[in-house]
N, C-alpha and C positions, 0 to 999 in steps of 0.2 A: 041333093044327092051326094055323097061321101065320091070323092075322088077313086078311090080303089073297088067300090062295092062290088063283089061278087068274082075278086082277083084272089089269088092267093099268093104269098110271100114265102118263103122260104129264108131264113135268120140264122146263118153260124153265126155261133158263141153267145147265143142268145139266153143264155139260165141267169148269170152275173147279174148285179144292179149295175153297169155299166150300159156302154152305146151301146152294145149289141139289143140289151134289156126296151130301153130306150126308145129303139130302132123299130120293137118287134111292138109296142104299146102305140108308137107313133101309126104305122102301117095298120094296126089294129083300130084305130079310130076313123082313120080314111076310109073304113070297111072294108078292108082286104081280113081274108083267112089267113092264118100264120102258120107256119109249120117251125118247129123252134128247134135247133139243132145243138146237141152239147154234147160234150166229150167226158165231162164226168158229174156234174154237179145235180142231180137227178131233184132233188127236193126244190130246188130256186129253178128248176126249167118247169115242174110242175104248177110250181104257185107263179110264175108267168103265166103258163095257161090258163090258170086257172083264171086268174085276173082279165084277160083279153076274155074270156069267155064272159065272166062278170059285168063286162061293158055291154054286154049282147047284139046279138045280130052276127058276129065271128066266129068261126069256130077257132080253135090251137090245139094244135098236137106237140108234146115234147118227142125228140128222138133222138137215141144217144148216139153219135159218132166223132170217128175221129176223121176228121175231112183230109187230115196226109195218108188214113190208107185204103186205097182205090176201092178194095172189096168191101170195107166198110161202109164209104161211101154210096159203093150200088146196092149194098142192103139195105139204106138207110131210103134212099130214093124211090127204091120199089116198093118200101112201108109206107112212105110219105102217099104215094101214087091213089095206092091201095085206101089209106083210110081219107084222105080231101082232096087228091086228086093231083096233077101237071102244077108247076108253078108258075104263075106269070112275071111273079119279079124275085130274083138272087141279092141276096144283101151276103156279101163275104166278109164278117167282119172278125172269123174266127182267127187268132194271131198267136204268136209261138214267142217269150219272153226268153231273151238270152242275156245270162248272165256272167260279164266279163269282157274280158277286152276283144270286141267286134274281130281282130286280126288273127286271134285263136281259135274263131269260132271254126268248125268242120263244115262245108261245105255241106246244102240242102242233099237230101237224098234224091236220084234222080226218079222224078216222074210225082215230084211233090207242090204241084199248081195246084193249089186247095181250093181255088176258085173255078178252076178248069174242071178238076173234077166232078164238082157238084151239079156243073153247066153240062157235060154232057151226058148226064142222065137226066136232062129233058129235054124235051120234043122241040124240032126245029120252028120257028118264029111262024104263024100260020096267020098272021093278021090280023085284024080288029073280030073283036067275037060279035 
């Protein structure tokens, strides 16, 4: 029996051939369901899903967001809800590349925990299912 079977996952930055990509194939063979979250690259988050799907028994869903803006976020989470359900595991691996000298860089905008975010649009820890 698959380690995740019948969990679902939730994946920022997940469209790339990168770890997020990576992350969302791995958890997808464990048999958890993926929910795939990307900010712009719509055709590489699709053919992710498509692929976990392709392995069968998981479902994926792509969804576009940007995890620094909060309302984004809770749209994206009540879509997620809606089409496979509460997530059981947060993979945060969506990241922001700055280019230049780190000591120039401006200061995060306040209330930009991209991890935070996405964590409390779901449901408090309820135990072994």
């Amino acid at each position: 029996m698959p380690l995740l079977d019948g969990m679902l996952s939730l994946v920022t930055g997940a469209s790339r051939g990168g770890i997020g990509r990576a992350v969302a194939l791995r958890l997808a063979s464990e048999g958890s369901d993926v929910a795939l979250i990307y900010r712009e690259d719509h055709v590489d988050a699709e053919s992710t899903a498509r692929e976990i799907e392709a392995m069968g028994g998981c479902r994926a869903v792509a969804v576009r967001c940007d995890v620094s803006e909060p309302e984004d976020v809770a749209r994206a989470c009540s879509q997620i809800r809606v089409e496979v359900g509460w997530p059981d595991v947060v993979v945060n691996n969506a990241g922001v590349m700055l280019n230049g000298d780190i000591m120039e860089q401006p200061p995060q905008r306040p209330g930009r925990d991209d991890a935070h975010q996405c964590l409390q649009h779901s449901p408090p820890h309820q135990g072994p299912r």
